[in-house]
C-alpha positions as CSV (number, residue, x, y, z in Angstrom):
1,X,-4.6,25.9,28.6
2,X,-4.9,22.6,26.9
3,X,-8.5,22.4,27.7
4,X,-9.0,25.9,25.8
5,X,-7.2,24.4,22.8
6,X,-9.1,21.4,22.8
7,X,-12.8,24.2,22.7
8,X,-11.3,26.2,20.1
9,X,-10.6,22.8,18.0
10,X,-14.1,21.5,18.5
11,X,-15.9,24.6,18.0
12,X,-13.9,25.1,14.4
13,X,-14.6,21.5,13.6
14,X,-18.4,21.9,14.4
15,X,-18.3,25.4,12.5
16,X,-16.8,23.4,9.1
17,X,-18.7,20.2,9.4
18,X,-22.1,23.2,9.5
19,X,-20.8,24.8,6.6
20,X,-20.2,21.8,4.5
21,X,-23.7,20.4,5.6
22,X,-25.4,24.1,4.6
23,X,-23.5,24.1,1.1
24,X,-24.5,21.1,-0.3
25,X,-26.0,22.5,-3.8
26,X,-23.4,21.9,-7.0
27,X,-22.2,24.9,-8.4
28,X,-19.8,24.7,-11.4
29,X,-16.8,26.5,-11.7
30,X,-15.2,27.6,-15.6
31,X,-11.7,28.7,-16.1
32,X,-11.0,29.0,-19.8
33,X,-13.0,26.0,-21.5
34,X,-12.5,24.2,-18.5
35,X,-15.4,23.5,-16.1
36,X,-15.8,21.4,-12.9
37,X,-19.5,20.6,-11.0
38,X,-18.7,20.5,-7.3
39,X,-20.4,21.0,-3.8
40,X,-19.8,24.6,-3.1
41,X,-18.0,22.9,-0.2
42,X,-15.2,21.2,-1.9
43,X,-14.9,24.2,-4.2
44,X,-14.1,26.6,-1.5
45,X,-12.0,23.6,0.5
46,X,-9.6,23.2,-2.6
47,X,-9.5,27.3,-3.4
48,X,-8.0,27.5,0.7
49,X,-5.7,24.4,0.0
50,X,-4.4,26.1,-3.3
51,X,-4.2,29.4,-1.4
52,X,-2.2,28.1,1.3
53,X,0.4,26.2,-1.2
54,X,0.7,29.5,-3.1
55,X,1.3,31.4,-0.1
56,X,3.9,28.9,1.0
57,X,5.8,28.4,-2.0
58,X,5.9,32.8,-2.4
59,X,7.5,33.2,1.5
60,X,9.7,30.2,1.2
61,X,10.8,32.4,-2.1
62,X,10.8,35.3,-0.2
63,X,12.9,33.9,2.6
64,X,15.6,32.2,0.3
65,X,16.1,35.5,-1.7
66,X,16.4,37.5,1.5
67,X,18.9,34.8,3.1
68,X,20.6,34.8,0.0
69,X,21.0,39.0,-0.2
70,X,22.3,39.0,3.3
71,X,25.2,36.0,3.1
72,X,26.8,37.6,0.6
């Protein structure tokens, strides 16, 4: 079983290190008068990083509010 984890791990890592190879080309991203130059790469890199601390901080939420409706 390890052995299939270890596959899985190297076949993801070989799948990112294509993509961020392929996606090279700055694009530039505006939000309000903001605006940042980036490889396409790091732009969608820091979008999944800022999705997964979202998504954290709204089921840790989630949880305490539930905990907190049921000890009472």
């Amino acid at each position: 079983m390890r052995y299939i984890y270890i596959t899985i791990i190297v076949v993801v890592t070989i799948i990112l290190l294509l993509f961020v190879f392929e996606n090279t080309l700055s694009t530039t991203v505006s939000f309000f008068s903001a605006s940042v130059t980036l490889p396409l790469s790091i732009i969608v890199l820091a979008a999944y990083v800022i999705g997964i601390l979202t998504g954290g901080v709204v089921v840790s939420s989630l949880r305490a509010l539930i905990h907190g409706a049921t000890k009472k």
